[in-house]
C-alpha positions in Angstrom: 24.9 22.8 -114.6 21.2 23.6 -115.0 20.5 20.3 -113.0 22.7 21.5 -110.1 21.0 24.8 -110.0 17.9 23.6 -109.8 18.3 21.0 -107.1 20.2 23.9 -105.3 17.0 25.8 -105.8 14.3 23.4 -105.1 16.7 22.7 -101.8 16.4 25.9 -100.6 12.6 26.1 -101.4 12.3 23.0 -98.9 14.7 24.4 -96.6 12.3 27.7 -96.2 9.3 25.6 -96.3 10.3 24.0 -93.8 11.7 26.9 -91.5 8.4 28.2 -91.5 6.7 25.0 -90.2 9.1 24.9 -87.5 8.7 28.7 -86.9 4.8 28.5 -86.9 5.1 25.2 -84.7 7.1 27.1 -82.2 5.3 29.6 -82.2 2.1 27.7 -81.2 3.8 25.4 -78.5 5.0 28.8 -76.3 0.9 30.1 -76.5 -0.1 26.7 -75.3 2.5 26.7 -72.7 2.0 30.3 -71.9 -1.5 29.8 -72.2 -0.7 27.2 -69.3 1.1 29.3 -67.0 -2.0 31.4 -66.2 -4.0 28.8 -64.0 -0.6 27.5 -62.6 0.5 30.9 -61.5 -3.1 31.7 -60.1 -3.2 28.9 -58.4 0.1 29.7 -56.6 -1.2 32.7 -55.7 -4.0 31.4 -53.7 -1.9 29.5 -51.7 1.7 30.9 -51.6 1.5 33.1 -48.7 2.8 36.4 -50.5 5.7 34.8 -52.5 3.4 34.7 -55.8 1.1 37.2 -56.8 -2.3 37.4 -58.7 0.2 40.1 -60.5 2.3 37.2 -62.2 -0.4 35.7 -63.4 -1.8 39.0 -64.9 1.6 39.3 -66.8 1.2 35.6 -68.1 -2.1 37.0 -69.3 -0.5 39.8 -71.2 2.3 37.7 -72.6 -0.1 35.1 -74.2 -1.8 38.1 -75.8 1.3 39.4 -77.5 1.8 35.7 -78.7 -1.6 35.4 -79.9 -1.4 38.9 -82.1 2.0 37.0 -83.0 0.2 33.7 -84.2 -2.7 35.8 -86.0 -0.1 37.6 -87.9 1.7 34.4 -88.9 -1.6 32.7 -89.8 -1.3 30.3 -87.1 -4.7 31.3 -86.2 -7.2 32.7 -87.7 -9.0 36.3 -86.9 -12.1 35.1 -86.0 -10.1 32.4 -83.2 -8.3 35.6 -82.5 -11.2 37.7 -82.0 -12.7 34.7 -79.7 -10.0 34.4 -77.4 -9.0 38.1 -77.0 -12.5 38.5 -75.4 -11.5 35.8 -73.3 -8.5 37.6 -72.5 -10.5 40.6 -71.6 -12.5 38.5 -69.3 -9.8 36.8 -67.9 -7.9 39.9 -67.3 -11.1 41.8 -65.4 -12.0 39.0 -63.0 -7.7 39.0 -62.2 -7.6 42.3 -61.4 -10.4 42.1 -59.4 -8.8 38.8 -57.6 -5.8 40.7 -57.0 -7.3 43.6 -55.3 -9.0 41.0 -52.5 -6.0 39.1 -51.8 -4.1 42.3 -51.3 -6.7 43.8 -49.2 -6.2 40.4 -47.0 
């Protein structure tokens, strides 16, 4: 019985293991494609007539910061990448704004 309960154990200490892998995996693949979404979105911006805005691309901005504070928190990255990239994000987010206020002006 001891056998049993240990394989039953050391199953669902793989089984976790795992989870988190996949979790953390995840987790990464929707920053990169969110990630993605910003200069795709901007781009349709500059040449969609009105039906996308610099606006969409802000909010693609802002969701790939809530994933990155996710992927610090689940050690996906580290603080110092964090740190990096959210001034990148700051950046990024200034020189949007500052788009979308000329192409609505247009």
């Amino acid at each position: 019985m001891g056998t049993f309960n240990g394989f039953c154990e050391r199953d669902l200490f793989h089984q976790r293991v795992f989870s988190t892998i996949r979790k953390k995996t995840g987790m990464a693949q929707k920053l990169r494609d969110k990630a993605t979404n910003i200069p795709m979105l901007l781009a349709a911006a500059l040449h969609s007539n009105g039906k996308v805005s610099a606006a969409d691309a802000k909010t693609a901005l802002v969701e790939t910061e809530t994933l990155l504070i996710i992927c610090k928190h689940l050690d996906i990255i580290t603080p110092s990448t964090h740190e990096g990239l959210q001034e990148n994000i700051q950046q990024l987010s200034g020189q949007l704004s500052a788009l979308s206020q000329r192409i609505d002006k247009q």
